[in-house]
Residue, then its C-alpha position, 0 to 999 in steps of 0.5 A: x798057587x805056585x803051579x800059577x806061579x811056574x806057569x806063567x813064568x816058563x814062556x820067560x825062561x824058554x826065550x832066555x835060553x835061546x837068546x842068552x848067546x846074543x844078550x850076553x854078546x851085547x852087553x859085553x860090547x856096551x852097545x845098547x838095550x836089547x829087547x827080544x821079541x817074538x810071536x806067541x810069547x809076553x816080551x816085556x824084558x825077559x831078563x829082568x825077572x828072577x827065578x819065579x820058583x826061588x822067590x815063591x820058597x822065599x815067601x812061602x818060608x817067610x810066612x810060614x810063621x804067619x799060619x800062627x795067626x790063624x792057629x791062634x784066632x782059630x783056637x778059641x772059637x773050638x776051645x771056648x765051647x769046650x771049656x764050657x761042657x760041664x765035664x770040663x776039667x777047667x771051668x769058665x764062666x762068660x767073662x772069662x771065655x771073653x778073656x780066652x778070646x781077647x786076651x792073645x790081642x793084649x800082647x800082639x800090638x807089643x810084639x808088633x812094635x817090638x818086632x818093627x824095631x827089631x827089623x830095622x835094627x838086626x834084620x828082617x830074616x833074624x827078627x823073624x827067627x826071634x817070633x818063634x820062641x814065645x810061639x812055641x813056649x806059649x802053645x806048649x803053655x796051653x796044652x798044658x794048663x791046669x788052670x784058666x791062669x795057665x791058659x792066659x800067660x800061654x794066650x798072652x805068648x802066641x799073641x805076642x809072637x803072633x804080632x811079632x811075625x807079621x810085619x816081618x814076614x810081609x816086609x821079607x816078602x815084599x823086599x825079595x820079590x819082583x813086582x809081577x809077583x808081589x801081590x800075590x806072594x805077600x798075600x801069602x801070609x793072609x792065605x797063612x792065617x786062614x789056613x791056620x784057622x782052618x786048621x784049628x777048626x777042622x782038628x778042633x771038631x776031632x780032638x780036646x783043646x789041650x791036644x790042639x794047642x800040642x799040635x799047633x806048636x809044630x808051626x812055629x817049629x818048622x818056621x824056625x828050622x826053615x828060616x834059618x837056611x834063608x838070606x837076608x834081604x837086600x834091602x836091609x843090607x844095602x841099607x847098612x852099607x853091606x853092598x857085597x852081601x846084598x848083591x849076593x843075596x839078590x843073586x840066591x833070590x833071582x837066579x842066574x838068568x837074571x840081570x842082577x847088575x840092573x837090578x842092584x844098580x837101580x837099588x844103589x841109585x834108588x839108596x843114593x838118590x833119596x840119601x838112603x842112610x842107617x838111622x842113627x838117633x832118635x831125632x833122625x828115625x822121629x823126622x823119617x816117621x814123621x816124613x810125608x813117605x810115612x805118614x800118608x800111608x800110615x793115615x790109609x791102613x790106620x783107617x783101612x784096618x779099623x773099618x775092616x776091624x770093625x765090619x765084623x770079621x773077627x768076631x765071627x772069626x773068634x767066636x764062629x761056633x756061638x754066631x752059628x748056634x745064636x743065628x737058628x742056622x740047623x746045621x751042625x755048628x762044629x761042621x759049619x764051622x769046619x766047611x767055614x774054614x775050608x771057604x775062607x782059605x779057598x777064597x784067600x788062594x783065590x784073593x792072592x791070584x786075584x791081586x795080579x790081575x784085579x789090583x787093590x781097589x776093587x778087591x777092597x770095593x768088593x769087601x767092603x760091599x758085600x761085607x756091609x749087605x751079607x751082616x745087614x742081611x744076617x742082623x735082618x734074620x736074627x731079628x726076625x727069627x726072635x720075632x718068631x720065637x717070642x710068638x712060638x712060631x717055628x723059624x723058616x727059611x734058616x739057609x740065609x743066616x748060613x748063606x749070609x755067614x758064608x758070602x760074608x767071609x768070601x767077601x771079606x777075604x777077597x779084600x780085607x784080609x789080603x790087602x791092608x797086609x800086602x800094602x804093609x810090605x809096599x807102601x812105606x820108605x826103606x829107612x823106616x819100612x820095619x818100624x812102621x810097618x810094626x806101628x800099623x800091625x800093632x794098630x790093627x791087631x788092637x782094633x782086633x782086641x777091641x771088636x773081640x772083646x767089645x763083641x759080647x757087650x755090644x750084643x747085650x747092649x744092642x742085642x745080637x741082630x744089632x750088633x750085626x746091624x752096625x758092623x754092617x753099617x761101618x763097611x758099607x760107610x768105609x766104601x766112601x773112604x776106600x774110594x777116595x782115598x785108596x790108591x792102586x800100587x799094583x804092579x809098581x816097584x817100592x820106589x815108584x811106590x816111595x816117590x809117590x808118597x813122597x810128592x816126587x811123582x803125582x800119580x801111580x798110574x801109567x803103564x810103567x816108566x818110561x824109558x830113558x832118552x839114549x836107551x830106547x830098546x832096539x827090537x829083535x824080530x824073529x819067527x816063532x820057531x826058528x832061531x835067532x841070529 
């Protein structure tokens, strides 16, 4: 991903070496914009993107933390089966392997809110140093335990910091990038947590799940070393009247081939314009939440998140081992786990470079479709097979659970688990972006306890194949809602994004802003290879 990043920002960095003498000349004397133009290379303003490399360390430093919510989904799918064996030094019965699963969602939705106060209040970069810590206690916790009691208070703890570090993490990176590379860095924290699962799948298969749990408390241990050496956003800054110290903090994000001056001006302008203050009173935060620029978007990723929820990808998630033993799939379960895992980070990777080019509503089509087809397929089979079972028939065919498992979790990767996150970090106001942006990661992360937990009862009560039949449903229904009501931000600034929720402007379509009457851009021509004057 940063190859792609690197590649497709050096043509940038070659004309601005060539035209540095002239736009620096020009700009010195006051005159005019000045656009550069030349055959074979994008000459859309040049020397208004940063430092394609410094932002990619940026997010990637950022959602480092988020591998920990992978770590943590991923765990209980390998540690479950174990805990199971009768060998086992601690044992389980059904009710409590639910609460293993569940329980790490009890504590998330606290740390979400918590971290979304937290944000506004002491920062972005300072809340996500604070995420750690109960990571850290809690995964050393499980290793360990000696008791399923222990083995809770350490689920409870990653839980809580998991929810802690996702709304940070986006909002860091949604506020230290350029628009050209917003979708696809913020999207690094959904390529996180499948790495994360992936993770915990790959080792569970080798390792005991106490050694597991030991190895996994290493993330948040280079999170919080890492995070240290960043600088805030300037967002947040800009937003508690630190003008100076924002300016320098864009200036470490973009570089010095960048126009930081313009970038900064149009922070300030933005700030002023829409009387960006520091909250003071509960009155003023409750009128800011309450505000159209808040509560529209909130409404879209509230309902985003609980179709996505429910469409069943964290149940196959959370217990991925079980849905592969009780679908009559022959392969291995712990090696389809493991190469189900690897698919689902490749095809995160593929959903984060889709997003420059694709935007969010296809992506969100495309899930929302095949999720809904590949679980109504799974459910067909398994109903079938049972069928074939009670006559004493040998079950054929036992590729397309496997199949339907697989082109399940590409799907929901190319759009659910990518898009609701990113927007996260895009479509909320300045003032509130941390409290809100918490409020919606602590709705979906219980709409992730309640699908987790509910799983099992669903199945008892509507068996297995029915279970998959109504998750399958619920995607295929939020299709209506995804195309009416889901609008497209790709490519667009977060004020652009602001006004529009706020009823400023009407619409996010267009091919840009346009450019101010007085400052049209004065073209320079020249021929590929040759200098100009």
């Amino acid at each position: 991903v940063c190859f792609h990043f690197l590649c497709n920002c050096s043509t940038s960095v070659a004309v601005d070496v060539e035209s540095k003498a002239l736009v620096e000349s020009e700009h010195e004397k006051n005159a005019t914009i000045v656009e550069v133009r030349r055959p074979g290379f994008n000459n859309e303003a040049k020397l208004d993107r940063g430092s394609a490399l410094r932002q990619v360390i940026a997010a990637f430093v950022a959602n480092l933390g988020t591998i920990n919510t992978g770590l943590v989904f991923g765990f209980s799918a390998v540690a479950i089966p174990q805990l199971e064996e009768a060998d086992s030094f601690i044992k389980i019965d059904e009710e409590q392997a639910s609460w293993i699963a569940s329980l790490s969602s009890v504590s998330t939705p606290i740390g979400c809110i918590l971290s979304g106060y937290l944000m506004d209040l002491i920062g972005r970069k300072r809340t996500l140093i604070m995420t750690e810590i109960p990571l850290i206690i809690g995964w050393l916790l499980i290793s360990t335990s000696s008791t399923v009691e222990m083995i809770y208070v350490g689920r409870l703890l990653v839980g809580l910091g998991s929810g802690m570090v996702g709304a940070p993490a986006r909002v860091y990176t949604g506020e230290v990038t350029q628009p050209h590379l917003r979708g696809m860095l913020s999207a690094l924290a959904s390529v996180g947590v499948s790495l994360g699962v992936t993770i915990e799948y790959a080792l569970g298969a080798i390792v005991t799940w106490t050694v597991l749990a030991g190895i996994s408390a290493a993330i948040p241990i280079l999170a919080l070393i890492l995070i240290v050496f960043m600088p805030e956003t300037p967002n947040w800054l800009l937003n508690h009247g630190r003008t100076e110290e924002a300016r320098e903090a864009l200036k470490k994000f973009r570089g010095e081939t960048c126009d930081v001056d313009k970038e900064m001006g149009i922070l300030v302008d933005f700030a002023a314009k829409n009387n960006v203050v520091q909250l003071k009173s509960f009155k003023e935060t409750l009128r800011a939440l309450t505000s159209p620029a808040a509560l529209k978007p909130f409404i879209i990723l509230f309902t985003y998140f609980g179709i996505y929820q429910f469409s069943g990808v964290n149940p196959v998630t959370f217990y991925a081992v079980q849905v592969f033993q009780e679908s009559g799939a022959e392969m291995n379960k712990y090696l389809a786990t493991v190469i189900l895992g690897i698919v689902r980070l490749l095809s995160t990777i593929a959903a984060c470079i889709s997003l420059r080019t694709c935007g969010r509503r296809p992506l969100t089509l495309i899930s929302a479709i095949g999720c809904g087809l590949t679980m109504i397929g799974l459910g067909s089979y398994m109903y079938v097979r049972e069928g074939w079972v009670a006559e004493g028939v040998q079950p054929t065919a036992t590729w397309i659970p496997v199949a339907c498992i697989f082109i399940f979790t590409v799907a929901s990767t190319l759009g659910y688990l990518v898009v609701p996150w990113v927007m996260i970090g895009e479509v909320y106001p300045t003032q509130v972006r941390g409290i809100i942006g918490g409020l919606t990661t602590c709705s979906a992360h219980l709409f992730v306890f309640m699908v987790v937990k509910t799983f099992p009862l669903i199945q008892h009560i509507a068996s297995n194949h029915g279970s998959f039949w109504i998750y399958g449903s619920i995607s295929l229904l939020g299709t209506i809602f995804f195309y009416l009501c889901l609008p497209e931000t790709k490519g667009r600034t977060l004020q652009e994004i602001e006004d529009y929720f706020s009823g400023r402007t009407k619409t996010l379509g267009g091919k840009g802003t346009k450019t101010l009457p007085g400052n049209k851009p004065k073209i320079l021509e020249a021929e590929k290879g040759s200098m100009l004057p």
